[in-house]
N, C-alpha and C positions, 0 to 999 in steps of 0.2 A: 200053456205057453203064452193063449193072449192076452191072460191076465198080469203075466208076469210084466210084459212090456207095458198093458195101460200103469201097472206100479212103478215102475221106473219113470215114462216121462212125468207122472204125476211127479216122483218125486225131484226130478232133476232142474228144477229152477232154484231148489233149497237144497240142493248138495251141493253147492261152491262155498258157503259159507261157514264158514267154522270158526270158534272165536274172537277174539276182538277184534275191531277192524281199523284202519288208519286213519277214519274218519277223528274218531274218539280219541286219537292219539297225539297229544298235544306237539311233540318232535316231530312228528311226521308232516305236519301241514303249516311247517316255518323253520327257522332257523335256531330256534331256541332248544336248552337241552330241557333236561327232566326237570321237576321241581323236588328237591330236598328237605325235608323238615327234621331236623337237630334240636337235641338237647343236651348240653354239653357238662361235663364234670363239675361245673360251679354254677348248676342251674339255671343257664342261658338260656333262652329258647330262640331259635335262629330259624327261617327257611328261606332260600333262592333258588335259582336257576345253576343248573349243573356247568359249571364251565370244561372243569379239565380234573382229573383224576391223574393223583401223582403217587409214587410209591408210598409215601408219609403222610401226603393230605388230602384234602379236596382244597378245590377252588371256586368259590361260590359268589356270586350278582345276587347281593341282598341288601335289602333298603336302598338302591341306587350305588351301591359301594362294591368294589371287588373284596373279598374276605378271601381270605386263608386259614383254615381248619383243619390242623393237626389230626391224625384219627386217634393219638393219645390224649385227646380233649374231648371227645364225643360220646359222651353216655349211653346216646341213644337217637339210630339216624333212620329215618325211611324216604322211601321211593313209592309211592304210592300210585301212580301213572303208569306202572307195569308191574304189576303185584305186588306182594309186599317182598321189597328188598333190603332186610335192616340187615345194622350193624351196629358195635358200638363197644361199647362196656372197658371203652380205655385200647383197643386193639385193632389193629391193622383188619380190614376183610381177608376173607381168605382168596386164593389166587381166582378163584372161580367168581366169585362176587365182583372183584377187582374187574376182571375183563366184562363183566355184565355192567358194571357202574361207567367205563370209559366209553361204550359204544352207545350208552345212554346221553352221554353229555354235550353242549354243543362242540367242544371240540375234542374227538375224539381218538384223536391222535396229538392231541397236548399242543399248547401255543407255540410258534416259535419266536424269539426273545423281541422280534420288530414286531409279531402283534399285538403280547404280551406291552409292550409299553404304549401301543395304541390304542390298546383297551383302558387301561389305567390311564389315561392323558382326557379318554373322553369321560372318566367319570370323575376327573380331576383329581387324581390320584401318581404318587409318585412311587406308590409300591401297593401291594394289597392289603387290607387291615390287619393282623395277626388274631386267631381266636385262640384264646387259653380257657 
């Protein structure tokens, strides 16, 4: 029995830890969402900051620009900041992916239409770019 307890507190300073932690977790220590890397139907090669997950697109902060990226444009997209998350191949995620990619990004419950144009006004923009 007293060995059982010296094994226990030996081991209880390293039993709270279990997988990754928030430190390493680029969302968790700012305001920013995930980062996306894309390759799109005509050979693009795209990556940004998650903004807003819509039923048809994403909305992505790349090279200083708001984009908008159809998921019928996207050949091939990952998340690589919390495993791998792809998608792609011309097709909508599926509903399970969808709710993993919105709670990933920075706004995770979608813009509404006055920040949406404040966001675009600060990167001097009067809509988001369209990607095909």
């Amino acid at each position: 029995m007293r060995a059982m307890w010296i094994v226990a507190l030996a081991l209880a300073p390293t039993g709270c830890m279990v997988g990754p932690s928030a430190a390493g977790f680029v969302p968790a220590n700012g305001p920013a969402g995930v980062t996306v890397e894309l390759r799109t139907m005509r050979a693009h090669k795209l990556a940004g900051e998650l903004l807003e997950v819509r039923d048809t697109a994403i909305l992505l902060l790349a090279s200083d620009s708001v984009r908008l990226v159809p998921f019928r444009a996207v050949r091939l997209a990952a998340v690589r900041q919390r495993g791998n998350l792809d998608f792609g191949e011309g097709q909508a995620p599926d509903a399970s992916t969808l709710y993993r990619l919105r709670q990933l990004a920075r706004f995770p419950n979608g813009l509404t239409p006055d920040l949406a144009q404040k966001l675009l006004a600060a990167h001097g923009q009067t809509e988001p770019i369209a990607v095909e």
